[in-house]
C-alpha positions as a printed NumPy array, in Angstrom:
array([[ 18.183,  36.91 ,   5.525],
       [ 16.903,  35.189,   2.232],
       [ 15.381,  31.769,   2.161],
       [ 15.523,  31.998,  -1.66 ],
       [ 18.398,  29.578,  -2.831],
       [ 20.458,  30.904,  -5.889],
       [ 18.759,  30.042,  -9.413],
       [ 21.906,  27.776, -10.222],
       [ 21.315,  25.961,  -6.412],
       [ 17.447,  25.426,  -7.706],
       [ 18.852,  24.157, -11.198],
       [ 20.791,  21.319,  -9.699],
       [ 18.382,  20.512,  -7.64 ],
       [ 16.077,  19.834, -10.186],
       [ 18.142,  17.769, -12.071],
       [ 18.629,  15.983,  -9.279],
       [ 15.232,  15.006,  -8.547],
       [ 14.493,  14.092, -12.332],
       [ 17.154,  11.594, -11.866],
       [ 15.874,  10.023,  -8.926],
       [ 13.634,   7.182, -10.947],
       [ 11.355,   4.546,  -9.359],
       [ 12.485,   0.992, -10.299],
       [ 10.776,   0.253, -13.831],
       [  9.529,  -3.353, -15.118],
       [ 11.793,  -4.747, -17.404],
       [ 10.458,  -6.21 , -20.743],
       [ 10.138,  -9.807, -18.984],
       [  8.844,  -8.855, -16.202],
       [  6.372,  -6.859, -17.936],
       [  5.348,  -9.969, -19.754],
       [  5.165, -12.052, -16.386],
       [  2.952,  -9.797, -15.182],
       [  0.76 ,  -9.279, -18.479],
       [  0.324, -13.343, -18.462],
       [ -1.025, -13.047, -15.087],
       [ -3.392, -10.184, -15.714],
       [ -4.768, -12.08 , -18.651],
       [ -5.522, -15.249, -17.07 ],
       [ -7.03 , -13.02 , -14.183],
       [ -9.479, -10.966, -16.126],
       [-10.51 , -14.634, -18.065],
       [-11.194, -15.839, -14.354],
       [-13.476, -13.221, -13.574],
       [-15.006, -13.363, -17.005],
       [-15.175, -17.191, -16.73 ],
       [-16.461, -17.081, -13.024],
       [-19.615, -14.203, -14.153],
       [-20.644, -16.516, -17.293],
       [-21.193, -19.479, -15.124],
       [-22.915, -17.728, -12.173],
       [-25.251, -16.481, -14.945],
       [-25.612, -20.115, -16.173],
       [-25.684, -22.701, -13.265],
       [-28.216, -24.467, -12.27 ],
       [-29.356, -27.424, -10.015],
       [-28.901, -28.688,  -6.837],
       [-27.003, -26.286,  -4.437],
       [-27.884, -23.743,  -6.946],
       [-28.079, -20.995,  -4.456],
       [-25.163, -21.72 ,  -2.985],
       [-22.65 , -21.925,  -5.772],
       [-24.344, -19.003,  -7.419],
       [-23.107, -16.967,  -4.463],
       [-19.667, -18.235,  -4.573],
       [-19.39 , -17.917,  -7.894],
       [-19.737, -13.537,  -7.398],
       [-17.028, -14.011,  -4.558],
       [-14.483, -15.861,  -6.989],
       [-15.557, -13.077,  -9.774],
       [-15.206, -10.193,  -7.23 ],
       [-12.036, -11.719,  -6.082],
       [-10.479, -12.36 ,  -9.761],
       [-11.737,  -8.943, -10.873],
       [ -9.803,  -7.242,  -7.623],
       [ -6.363,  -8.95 ,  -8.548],
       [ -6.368,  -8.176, -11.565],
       [ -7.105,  -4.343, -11.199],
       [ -3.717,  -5.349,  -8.259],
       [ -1.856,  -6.723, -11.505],
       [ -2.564,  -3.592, -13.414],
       [ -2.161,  -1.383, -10.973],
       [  1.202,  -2.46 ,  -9.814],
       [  2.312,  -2.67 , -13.458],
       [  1.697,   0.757, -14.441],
       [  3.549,   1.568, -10.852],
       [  6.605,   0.109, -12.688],
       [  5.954,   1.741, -16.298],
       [  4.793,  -1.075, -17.961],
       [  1.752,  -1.384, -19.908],
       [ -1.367,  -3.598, -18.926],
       [ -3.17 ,  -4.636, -21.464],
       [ -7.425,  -5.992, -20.687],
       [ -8.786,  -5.765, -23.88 ],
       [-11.02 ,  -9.156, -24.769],
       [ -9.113,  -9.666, -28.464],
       [ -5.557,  -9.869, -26.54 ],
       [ -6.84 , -11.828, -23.411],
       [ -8.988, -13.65 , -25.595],
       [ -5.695, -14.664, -27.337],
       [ -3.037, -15.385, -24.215],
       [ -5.107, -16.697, -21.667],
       [ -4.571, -20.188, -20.02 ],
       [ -7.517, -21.072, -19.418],
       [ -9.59 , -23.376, -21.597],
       [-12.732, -21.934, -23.291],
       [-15.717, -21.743, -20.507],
       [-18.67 , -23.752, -22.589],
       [-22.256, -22.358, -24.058],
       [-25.367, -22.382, -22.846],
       [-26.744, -24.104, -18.986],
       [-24.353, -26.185, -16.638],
       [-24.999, -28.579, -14.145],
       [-23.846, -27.29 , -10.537],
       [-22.137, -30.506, -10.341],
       [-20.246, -29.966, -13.637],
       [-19.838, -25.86 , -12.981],
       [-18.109, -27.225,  -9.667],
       [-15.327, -28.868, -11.42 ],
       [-14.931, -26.632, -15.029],
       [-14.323, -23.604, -12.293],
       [-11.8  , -25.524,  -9.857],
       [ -9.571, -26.216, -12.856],
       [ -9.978, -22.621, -13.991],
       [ -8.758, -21.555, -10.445],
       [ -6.197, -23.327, -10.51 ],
       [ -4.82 , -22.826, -14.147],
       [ -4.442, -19.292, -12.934],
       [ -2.723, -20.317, -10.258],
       [ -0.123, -22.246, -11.861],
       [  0.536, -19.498, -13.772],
       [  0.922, -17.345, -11.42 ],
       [  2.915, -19.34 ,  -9.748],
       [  4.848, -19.845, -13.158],
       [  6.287, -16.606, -13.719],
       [  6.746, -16.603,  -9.751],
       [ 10.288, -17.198,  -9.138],
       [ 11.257, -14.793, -12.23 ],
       [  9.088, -12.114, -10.742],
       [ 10.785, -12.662,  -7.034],
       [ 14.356, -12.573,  -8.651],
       [ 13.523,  -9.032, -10.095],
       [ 11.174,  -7.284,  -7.525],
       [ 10.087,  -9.028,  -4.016],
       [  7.043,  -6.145,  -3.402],
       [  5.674,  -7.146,  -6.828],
       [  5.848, -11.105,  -5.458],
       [  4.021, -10.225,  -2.066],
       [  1.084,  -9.443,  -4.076],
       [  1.558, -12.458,  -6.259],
       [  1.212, -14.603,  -2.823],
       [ -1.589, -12.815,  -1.435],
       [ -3.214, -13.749,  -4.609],
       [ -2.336, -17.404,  -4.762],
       [ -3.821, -17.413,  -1.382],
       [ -7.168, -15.918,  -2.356],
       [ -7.395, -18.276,  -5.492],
       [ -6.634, -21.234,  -3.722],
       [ -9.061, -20.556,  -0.907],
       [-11.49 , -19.94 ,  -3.147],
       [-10.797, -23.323,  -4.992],
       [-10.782, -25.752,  -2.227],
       [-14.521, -24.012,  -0.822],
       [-15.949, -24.419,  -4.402],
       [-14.803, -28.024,  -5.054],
       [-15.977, -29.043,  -1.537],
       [-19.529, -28.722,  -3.261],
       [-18.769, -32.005,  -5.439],
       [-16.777, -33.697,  -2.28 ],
       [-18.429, -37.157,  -0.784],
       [-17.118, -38.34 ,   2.112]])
């Protein structure tokens, strides 16, 4: 007995399977997402010119933490990217278009103070975050998986956050 199903059975089949499509991002949730990735790749950008650039007391210190925030803002926004193409949308990293719809304010030139590198990166940190958490409740209404990974992020960032302003903290 045959195991070969008739050419018209195969046919169908086919068809069948092309039809089956994974759930695609829709224009606005493409954007949600593209906002996010932006503001992520300026962190990590951000985060790399001031470990370069810090000095002073603690030095040592915040020049270490600095790498974990940049590691950290690097790895969700490869997540972002990632789970964007998963849904057919389109990241887009280049510098000119990040450079252009980022949040963040502009890091400054030249040497900073650990004291003042303390405070320009909190606020960076959390300008992500409150975009993130912007485009959050649009993103859940749409596709719960895609806000998991927006929490697990807002975790990360805000972790991150309250260990590097503790540096500037008196008690």
């Amino acid at each position: 007995m045959s195991t070969t199903m008739p050419m018209s059975k195969q046919r169908t089949t086919r068809r069948d399977e092309a039809a089956v499509r994974n759930f695609q991002a829709s224009p606005q949730l493409a954007a949600d997402l593209q906002r996010v990735l932006a503001d992520l790749i300026e962190l990590h950008l951000q985060g790399k010119q001031a470990h370069w650039n810090v000095v002073g007391q603690n030095f040592r210190d915040l020049h270490l933490q600095l790498d974990e925030l940049v590691d950290a803002a690097r790895e969700a926004g490869d997540t972002i990217a990632e789970r964007m193409r998963a849904l057919d949308a389109v990241p887009d990293g280049r510098s000119d278009t990040v450079a252009a719809t980022t949040s963040l304010a502009q890091f400054p030139a030249g040497e900073q103070s650990t004291a003042e590198v303390v405070d320009l990166i909190t606020v960076r940190i959390y300008t992500a975050v409150d975009t993130i958490r912007a485009v959050h409740d649009a993103v859940d209404a749409v596709d719960p998986s895609t806000t998991d990974l927006l929490h697990a992020i807002i975790d990360t960032l805000e972790k991150l956050a309250w260990m590097v302003k503790a540096e500037n903290r008196k008690i």
